[in-house]
N, C-alpha and C positions, 0 to 999 in steps of 0.2 A: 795815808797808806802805811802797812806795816815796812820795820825796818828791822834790819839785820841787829841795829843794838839793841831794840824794844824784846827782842825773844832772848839775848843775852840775860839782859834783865828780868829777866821770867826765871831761866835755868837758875840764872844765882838765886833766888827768892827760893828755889827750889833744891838749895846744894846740889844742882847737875852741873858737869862738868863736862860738856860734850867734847871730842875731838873733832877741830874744826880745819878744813882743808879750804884752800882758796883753789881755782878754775878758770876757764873761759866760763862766760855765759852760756849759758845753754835752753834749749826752748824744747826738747823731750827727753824721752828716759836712754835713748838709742846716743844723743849728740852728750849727756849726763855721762855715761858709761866711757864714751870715747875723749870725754877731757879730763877723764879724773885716770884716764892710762896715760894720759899725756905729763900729769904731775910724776914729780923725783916718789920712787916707791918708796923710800923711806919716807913719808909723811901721810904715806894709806896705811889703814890697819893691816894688821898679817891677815886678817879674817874677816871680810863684810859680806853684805847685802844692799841692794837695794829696794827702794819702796817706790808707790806710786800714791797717789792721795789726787781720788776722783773726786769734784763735787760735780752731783745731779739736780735737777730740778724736777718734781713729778708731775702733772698736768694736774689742773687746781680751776678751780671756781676763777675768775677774773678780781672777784672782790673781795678772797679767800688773803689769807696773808700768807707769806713764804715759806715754804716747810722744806730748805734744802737737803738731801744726804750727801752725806760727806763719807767717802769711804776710803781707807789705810792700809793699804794692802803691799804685801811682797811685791815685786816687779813681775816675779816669775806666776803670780798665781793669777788665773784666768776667771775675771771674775762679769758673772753672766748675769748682766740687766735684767732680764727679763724675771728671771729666778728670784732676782731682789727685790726687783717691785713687787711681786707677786706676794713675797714672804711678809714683807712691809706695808703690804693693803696699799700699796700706789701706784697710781696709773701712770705709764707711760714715760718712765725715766729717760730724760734727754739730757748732755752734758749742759751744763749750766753756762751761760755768756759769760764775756769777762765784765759786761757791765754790773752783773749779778757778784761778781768775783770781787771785783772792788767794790762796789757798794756795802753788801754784806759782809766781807771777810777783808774787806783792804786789802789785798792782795793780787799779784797777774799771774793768768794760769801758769806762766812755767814756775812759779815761786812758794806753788801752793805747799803748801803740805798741815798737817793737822795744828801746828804751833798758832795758824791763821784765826783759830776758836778763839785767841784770846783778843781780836779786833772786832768780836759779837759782841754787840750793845746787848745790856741784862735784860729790856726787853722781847729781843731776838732768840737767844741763846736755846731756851725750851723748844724753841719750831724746829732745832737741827736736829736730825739723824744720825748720831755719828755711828759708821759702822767700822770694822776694828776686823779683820781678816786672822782667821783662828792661827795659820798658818803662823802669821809672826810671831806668835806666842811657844811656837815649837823650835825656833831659832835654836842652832846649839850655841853652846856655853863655849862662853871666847870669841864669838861673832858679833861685831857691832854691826848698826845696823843705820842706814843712811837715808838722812832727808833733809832738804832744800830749806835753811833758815831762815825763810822769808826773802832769799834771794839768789837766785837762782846761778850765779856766780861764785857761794857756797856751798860747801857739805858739813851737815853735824854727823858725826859718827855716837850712837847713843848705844846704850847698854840693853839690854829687856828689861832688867829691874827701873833703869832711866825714863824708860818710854810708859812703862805701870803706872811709875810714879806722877810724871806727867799729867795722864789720862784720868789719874784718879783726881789729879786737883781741879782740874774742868770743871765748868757746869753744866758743860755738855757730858750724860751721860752716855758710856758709847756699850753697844752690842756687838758682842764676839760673833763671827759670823762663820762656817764651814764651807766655804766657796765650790771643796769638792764634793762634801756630801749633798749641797743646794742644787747644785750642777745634776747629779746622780738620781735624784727625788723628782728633780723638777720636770714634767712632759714635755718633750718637743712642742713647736709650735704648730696648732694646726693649722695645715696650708688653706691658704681664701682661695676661696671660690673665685675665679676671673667675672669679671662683672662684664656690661655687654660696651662696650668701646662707646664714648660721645661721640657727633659728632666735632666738639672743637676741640677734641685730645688728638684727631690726626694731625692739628696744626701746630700740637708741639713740638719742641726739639728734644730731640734723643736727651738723657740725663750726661751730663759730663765722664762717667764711669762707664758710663755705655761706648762711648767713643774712645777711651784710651786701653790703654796696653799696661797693668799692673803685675809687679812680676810678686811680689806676696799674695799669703792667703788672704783672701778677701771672705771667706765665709767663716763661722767659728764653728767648733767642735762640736759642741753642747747645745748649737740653735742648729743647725744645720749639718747633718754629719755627712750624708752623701754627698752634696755637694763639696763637702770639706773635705771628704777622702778623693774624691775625684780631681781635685786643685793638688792637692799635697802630693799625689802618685805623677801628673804631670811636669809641675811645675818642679817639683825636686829633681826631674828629668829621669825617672825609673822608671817611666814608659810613655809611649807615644799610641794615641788611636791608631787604627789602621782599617784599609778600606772595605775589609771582610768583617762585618758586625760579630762581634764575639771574641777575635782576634787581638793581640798583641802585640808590638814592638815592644821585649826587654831590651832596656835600655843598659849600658855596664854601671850603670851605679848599684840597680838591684840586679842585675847575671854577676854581678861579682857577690854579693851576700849571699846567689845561690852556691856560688861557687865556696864559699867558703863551709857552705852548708854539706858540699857534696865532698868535701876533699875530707871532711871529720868522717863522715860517715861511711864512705867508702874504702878509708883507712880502718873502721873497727869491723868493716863485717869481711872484710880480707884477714882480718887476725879468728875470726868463726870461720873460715873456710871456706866464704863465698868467692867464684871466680866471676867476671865479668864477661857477658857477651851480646852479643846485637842480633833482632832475629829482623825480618821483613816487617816492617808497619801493615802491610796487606792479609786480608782475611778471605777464602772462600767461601761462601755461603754455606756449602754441606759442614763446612769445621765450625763455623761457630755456632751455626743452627744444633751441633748434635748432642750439645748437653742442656738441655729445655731450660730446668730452674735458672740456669746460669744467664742465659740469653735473654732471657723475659725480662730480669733484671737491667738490661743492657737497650734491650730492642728499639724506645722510643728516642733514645740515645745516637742509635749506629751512622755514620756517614757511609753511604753507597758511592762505589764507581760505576758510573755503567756506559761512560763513554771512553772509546781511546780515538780522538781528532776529529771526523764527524762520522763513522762508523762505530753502532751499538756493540759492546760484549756482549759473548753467548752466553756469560756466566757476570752475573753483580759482582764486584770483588768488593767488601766493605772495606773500612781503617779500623784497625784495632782499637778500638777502646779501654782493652785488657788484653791482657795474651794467655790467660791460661790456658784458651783452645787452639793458640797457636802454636805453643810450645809444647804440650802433653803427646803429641802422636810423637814428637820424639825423644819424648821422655821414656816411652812404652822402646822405642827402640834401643836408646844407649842404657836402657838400665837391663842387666841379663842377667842379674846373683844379685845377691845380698851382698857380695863385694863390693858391688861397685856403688852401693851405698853410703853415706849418705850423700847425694847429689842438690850441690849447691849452687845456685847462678841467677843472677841479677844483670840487669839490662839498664843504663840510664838514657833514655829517651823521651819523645812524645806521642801523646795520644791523641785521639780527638772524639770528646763527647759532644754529640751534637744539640746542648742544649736550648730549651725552646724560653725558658723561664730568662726573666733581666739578664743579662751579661755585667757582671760587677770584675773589673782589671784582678786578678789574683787570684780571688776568689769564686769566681764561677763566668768558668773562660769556657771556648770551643776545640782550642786548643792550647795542652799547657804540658809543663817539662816536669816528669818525676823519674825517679828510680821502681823499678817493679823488682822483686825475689823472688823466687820461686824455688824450693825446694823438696825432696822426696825422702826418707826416713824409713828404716825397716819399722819401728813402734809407735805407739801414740805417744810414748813416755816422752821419748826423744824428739819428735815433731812441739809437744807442746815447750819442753823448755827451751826450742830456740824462738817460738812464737816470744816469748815472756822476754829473754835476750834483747829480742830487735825491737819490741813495747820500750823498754826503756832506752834504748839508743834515742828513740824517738823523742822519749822524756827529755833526754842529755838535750837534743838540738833545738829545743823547743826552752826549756829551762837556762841552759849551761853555755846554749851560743847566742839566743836572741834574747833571752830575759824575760820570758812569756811564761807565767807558771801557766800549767795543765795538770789534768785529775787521770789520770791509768782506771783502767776500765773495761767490763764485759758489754758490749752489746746487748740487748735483749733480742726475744726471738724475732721480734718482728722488725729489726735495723739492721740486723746481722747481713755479712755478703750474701750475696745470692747463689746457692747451692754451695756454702760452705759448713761447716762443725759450728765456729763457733769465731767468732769475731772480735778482737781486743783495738782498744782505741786509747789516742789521748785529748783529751776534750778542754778547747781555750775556752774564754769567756772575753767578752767584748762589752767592756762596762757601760759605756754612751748608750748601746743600744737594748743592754738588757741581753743578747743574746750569745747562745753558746755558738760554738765551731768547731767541726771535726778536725783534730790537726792531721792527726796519719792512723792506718789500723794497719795489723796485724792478722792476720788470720791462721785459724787451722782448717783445711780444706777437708780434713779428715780422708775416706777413701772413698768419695763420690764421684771424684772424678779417673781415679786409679782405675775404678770400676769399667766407667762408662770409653775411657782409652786404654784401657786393658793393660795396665802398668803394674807388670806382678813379678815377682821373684820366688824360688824356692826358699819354702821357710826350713830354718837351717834348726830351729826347734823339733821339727816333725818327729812322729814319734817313728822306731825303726819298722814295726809293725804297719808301716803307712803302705810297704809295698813297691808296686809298682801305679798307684792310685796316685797319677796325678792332680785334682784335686785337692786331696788331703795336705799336699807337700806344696800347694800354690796361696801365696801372701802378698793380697794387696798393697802396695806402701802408704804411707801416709804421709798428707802433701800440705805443704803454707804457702803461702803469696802473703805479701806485705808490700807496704807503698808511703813515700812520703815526695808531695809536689810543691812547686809554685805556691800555695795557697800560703806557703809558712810563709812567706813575705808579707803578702796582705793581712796577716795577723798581728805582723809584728808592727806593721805601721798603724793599724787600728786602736792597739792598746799601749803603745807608747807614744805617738805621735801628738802635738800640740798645735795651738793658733798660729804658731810660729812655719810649724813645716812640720818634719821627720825630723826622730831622734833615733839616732842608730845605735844599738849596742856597741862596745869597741869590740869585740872577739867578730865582729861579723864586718864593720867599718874600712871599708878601702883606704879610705883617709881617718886615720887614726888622731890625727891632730894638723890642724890648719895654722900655720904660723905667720903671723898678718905686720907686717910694718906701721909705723904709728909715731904720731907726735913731729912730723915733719909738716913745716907751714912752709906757706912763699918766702920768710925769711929763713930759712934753712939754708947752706951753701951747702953746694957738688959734696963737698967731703962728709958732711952730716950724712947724706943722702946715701955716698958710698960705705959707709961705716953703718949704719941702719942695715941696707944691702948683703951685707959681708957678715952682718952679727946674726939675720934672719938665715942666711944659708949654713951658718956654723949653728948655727941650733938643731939645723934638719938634718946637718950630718950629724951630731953626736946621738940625735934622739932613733934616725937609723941604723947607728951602729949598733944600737943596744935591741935591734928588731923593733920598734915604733916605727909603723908607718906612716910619717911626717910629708909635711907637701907645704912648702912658701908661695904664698899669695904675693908675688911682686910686681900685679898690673898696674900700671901706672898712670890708666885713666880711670879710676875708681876709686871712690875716697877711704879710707877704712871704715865705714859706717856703713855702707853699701857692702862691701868684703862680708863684714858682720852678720849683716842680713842673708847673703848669698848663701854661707857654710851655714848659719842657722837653719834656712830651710832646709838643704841635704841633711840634716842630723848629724853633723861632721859630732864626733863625743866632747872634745877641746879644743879651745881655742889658745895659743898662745901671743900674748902683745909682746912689741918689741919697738921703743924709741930711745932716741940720745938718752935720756937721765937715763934710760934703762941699763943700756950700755955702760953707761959712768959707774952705776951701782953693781955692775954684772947682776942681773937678775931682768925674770921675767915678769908678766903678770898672766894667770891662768884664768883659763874662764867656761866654767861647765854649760856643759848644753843642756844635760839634765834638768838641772835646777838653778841656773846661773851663779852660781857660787864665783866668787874672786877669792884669788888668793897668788901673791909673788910667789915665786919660785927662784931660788938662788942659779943661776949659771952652773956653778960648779956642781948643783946636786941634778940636774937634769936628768939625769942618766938612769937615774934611782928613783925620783920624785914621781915622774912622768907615768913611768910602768905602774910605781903603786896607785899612783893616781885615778888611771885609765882600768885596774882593776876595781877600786873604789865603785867607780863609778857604773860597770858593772853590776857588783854586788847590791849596791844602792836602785838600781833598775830594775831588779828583780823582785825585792825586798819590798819595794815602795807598788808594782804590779801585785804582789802576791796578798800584799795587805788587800789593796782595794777588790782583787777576785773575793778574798773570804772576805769580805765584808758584803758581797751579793751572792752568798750563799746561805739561802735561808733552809732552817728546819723544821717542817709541818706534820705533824700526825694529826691534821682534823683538814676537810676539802674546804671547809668554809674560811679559811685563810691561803687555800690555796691559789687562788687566781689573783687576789692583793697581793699578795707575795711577787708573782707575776708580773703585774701591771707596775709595781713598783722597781723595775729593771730587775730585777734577781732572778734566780736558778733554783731551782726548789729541789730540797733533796728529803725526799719521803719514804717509811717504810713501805712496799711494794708486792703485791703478790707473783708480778711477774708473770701475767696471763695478758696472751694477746688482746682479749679483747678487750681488760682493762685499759689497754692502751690504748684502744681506739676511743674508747667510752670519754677517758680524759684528755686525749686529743680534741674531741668535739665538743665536750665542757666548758672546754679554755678556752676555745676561739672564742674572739671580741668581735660584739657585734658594732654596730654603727654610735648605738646609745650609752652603751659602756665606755667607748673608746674615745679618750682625749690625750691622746697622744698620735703626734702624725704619722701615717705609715708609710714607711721605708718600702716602699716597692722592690729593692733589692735583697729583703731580707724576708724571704720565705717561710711561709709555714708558720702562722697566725697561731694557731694552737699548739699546744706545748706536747713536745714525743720525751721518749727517754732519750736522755744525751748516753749516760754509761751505768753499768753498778757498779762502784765503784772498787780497785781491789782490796785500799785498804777501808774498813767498814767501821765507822766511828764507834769507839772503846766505849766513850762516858755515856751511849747510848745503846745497849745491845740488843738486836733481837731476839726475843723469848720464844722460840715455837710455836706454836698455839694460844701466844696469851695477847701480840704486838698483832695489830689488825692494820689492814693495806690502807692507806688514807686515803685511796677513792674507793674503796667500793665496801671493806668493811672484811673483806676474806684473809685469812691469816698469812700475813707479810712473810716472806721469805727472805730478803735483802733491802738495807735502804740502797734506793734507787734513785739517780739524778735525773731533774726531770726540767726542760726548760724550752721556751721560743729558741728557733735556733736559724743559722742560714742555710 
């Protein structure tokens, strides 16, 4: 078996000089993380990381000889079997035994890590796979980087130039891998067919997972995303089923993100002049029936009452859906001049769309909680620059509170509200699945509905020759509604959440920072225990005093490894350690959710660190989203790469004529048939062929449309705007 001096003697042959930390033993990467907090900080670097080092074995002939993969990868980076074998032409990657582990690499699983290549006999060495995770090679500068020297009782802290160097002396050579691009390329798996039951498989026993109660995610992101989002929205405890299908319990983990969502934005559109007010959820039948386009829009939607105890009403009363037809007959009445314009008011409530299509928690509920606007405007000038206003507030809560880049955008004719002008959106992207998502629109109502409820003022332009000619002197207003719901949650767990759980932004996080006790064993005395105690609660005061919303984990039947796992799945942003050496050194140790990054934190800078930390990390969430949206935003001017584009999870953004029917024509183009499609289908994600998601408003520079000369990339007629164009929910 390899030994802890056999890899010394490697490094020195190699002038590496690793930083070596001694530990408990340890037997994974979760019991790893929690004894190297338990080490005096001064003897951890200011800046690490952790690794993990898988070896696989792929399914092989019996008489075939051993071709194991060995893969090096970050802690944090998710890296997906199935994608690997697939990329690598092998079947069936299963972790390797530890008879295999010893045999081949002299080594025991918890000890493994890549330095075990140099216990391959020379004629073994060629059958290995070594794969190398691209990720590590992005490490910043001043970060070392940590792996197990052959015994799992140590840590080597090595440099990146270290680890090159290393790798280059192998005889194994190793392949850089992109875990997230593999992920992103690679098609779900498709689901098997149920075969028809034996009969001697009634006689087995349930599988062991079947019978117990797991509080992690059991499914992964990248093989499984429904079922993954369904675990993660549960089990993080942001919402619970309930026994009306379609329906929700918000749970206060996610009504406080709404909440946080609601207090930015009701604070800006009160500095625009909107007032707040509440109208009835109930609809009469003749009001909403009496604006046609608008309702046809709505109709296969509407919830009916028609009973009150066990006697029928004379009259259906539906639930709002929307309230423009609820609110416009007294719009027509409070508005009497052009004084008493512009009239501004917004409602936070709920609605209820009674949809027929899957129920997905967030995202396409029966009843769900937004804000509606509504407003009236003597001009179009003025109706359209508060539309443009309330589009980017949208932008801010979407970008600036959860970390979710979106594209600002026009409608096209045939997505726009129903009996509106003209419809402004911001449009997410959901990388796993390839698809876009409406986050919130904006609309100008124009004066369709002014019309149709007879909401008019004297126009105070009129000319004086107007007379006594009431027409002449009468000026329909001009009207917006605007909306953002619930949905912005489901978005934000979709495109930042991980294997682990949720990862919450901090400007949106109720628990801003979880601060966990540590490094207390059964020989610890009372006073360790009170001083650990006393040092975790003087943390949570000073990091509240400075506004950090801080919370101590002080349960005393749960070990800190457990603690860890817990605030990891809620997406708590940071974690803070805190044990005796810790105490002795006054300092902390920090530990991101984002990307697991450590790093101490002195005591005395807490106050300071913390905040900048928690905007970091921030920035870094948005930054790291925003990359991977433009990186599945493809550019097509010819249709024969348009549905590859497609099928390859992206968003296709094409110069466009802008004609409805083009829209249909490439709607129906793009649907995947049974023979095309090898990729599984998300039942909860509608709408197989690809619509316009938005035009977008700002219209890429380095490519401009030329009038007459830039032709629509479906159909050949002369482009008007590049338009985004994508599967969506």
């Amino acid at each position: 078996m390899a030994t802890f001096q056999s890899v010394v003697d490697r490094f020195t042959s190699l002038s590496i000089s690793p930083k070596v930390v001694d530990h408990a033993p340890v037997k994974n990467n979760a019991e790893w993380s929690e004894a190297l907090g338990q080490c005096d900080q001064a003897s951890l670097p200011s800046s690490y990381v952790l690794t993990k080092t898988l070896v696989l074995k792929p399914k092989t002939a019996k008489t075939a000889p051993v071709t194991p993969v060995m893969v090096v990868a970050l802690e944090a980076t998710e890296t997906n079997m199935s994608a690997l074998g697939k990329k690598l032409s092998l079947k069936d990657l299963r972790f390797a035994n530890e008879d295999l582990l010893s045999s081949f690499f002299g080594v025991t699983k918890e000890a493994t890590s890549p330095f075990a290549l140099d216990n391959v006999s020379a004629e073994n060495i060629s059958n290995v796979h070594l794969i190398v995770d691209a990720a590590l090679f992005t490490v910043a500068e001043g970060t070392l980087i940590g792996f197990h020297p052959s015994a799992s009782e140590k840590t080597s802290f090595l440099t990146l130039e270290e680890i090159r160097k290393y790798l280059e002396s192998s005889s194994a050579k190793y392949t850089e891998v992109d875990f997230k691009a593999l992920a992103a390329e690679a098609p779900a798996a498709k689901p098997q067919q149920p075969k028809a039951p034996k009969a001697a498989a009634k006689a087995q026993k349930p599988k062991p997972e079947e019978d117990s109660v797991k509080i992690g995610i059991e499914y992964r992101k990248e093989v499984d995303f429904p079922k993954w989002y369904q675990q993660v929205v549960t089990k993080s405890e942001m919402l619970e089923y309930y026994d009306v299908s379609g329906c929700y319990i918000i749970r206060p983990l996610a009504y406080n993100i709404w909440k946080y969502i609601t207090d930015f934005f009701d604070a800006e559109i009160q500095e625009l002049g909107v007032e707040n007010t509440y109208f009835p959820m109930f609809v009469s039948s003749k009001v909403l029936e009496k604006e046609k386009d608008h309702v046809e829009g709505f109709a296969p939607e509407v919830a009916w009452v028609t009973k009150a105890g066990s006697s029928d009403l004379e009259e259906p009363i539906a639930i709002r859906p929307t309230s423009e037809t609820v609110m416009y007959p007294y719009f027509a009445k409070w508005i009497r001049s052009h004084r008493d314009l512009p009239l501004k008011i917004n409602q936070w409530c709920n609605v209820v769309r009674w949809e027929f299509k899957h129920p997905q928690p967030f995202l396409r509920t029966r009843e769900f909680l937004w804000q509606e606007g509504h407003t009236a405007h003597l001009t179009k000038e003025l109706a359209s620059e508060e539309v443009f206003q309330i589009l980017d507030l949208y932008r801010q809560v979407y970008e600036d509170l959860l970390a979710v880049p979106v594209i600002k955008g026009i409608k096209s004719e045939k997505e726009k509200f129903a009996g509106g002008l003209y419809t402004t959106t911001v449009e997410g992207f959901i990388p796993t699945t390839g698809r876009g998502i409406q986050g919130a629109t904006s609309h100008c109502l124009g004066q369709n509905f002014a019309k149709m409820f007879n909401i008019t003022v004297e126009d105070p332009n009129a000319p004086a020759n107007a007379g006594d000619d009431a027409e002449a002197k009468k000026l329909f207003v001009w009207q917006n509604s605007w909306g953002i719901t619930t949905r912005t949650i489901g978005v934000m767990v979709m495109v930042h959440g991980d294997d682990k759980g949720l990862i919450i932004p901090p400007r949106v996080a109720s628990t801003q920072v979880i601060v966990v006790p540590c490094g207390l064993t059964v020989k610890s005395t009372d006073e360790d225990r009170r001083n650990v105690e006393e040092g975790v609660k003087e943390v949570v005061k000073i990091l509240k005093s400075v506004g950090v919303r801080a919370k101590a984990d002080l349960r005393e039947n749960y070990t800190p490894g457990y603690k860890f796992n817990h605030w990891e799945l809620r997406g708590t942003p940071l974690r803070l350690e805190i044990g005796p050496m810790d105490l002795a050194k006054k300092s902390t140790l920090s530990v991101r959710r984002d990307n697991g990054k450590k790093a101490p934190i002195p005591m005395a800078s807490l106050a300071t660190d913390v905040p900048a930390l928690l905007q970091t990390i921030q920035k870094d969430m948005f930054a790291n989203a925003k990359a991977v949206r433009d990186a599945h935003v493809k550019y097509v001017t010819e249709w024969k790469d348009f549905v590859p584009a497609l099928n390859s999870r992206c968003s296709v953004m094409i110069p466009w004529c802008e004609e409805v029917q083009c829209e249909d024509d490439i709607k129906e183009k793009s649907s995947r048939n049974e023979e095309q499609e090898d990729e599984a289908e998300d039942e909860r994600a509608p709408s197989m062929g690809a619509k316009s998601l938005c035009i977008p408003l700002e219209q890429p520079q380095d490519k401009p449309i030329v009038p007459g000369v830039t032709k629509c990339a479906a159909c050949g007629a002369d482009a008007k705007r590049w338009t985004l164009f994508g599967r969506s929910y």
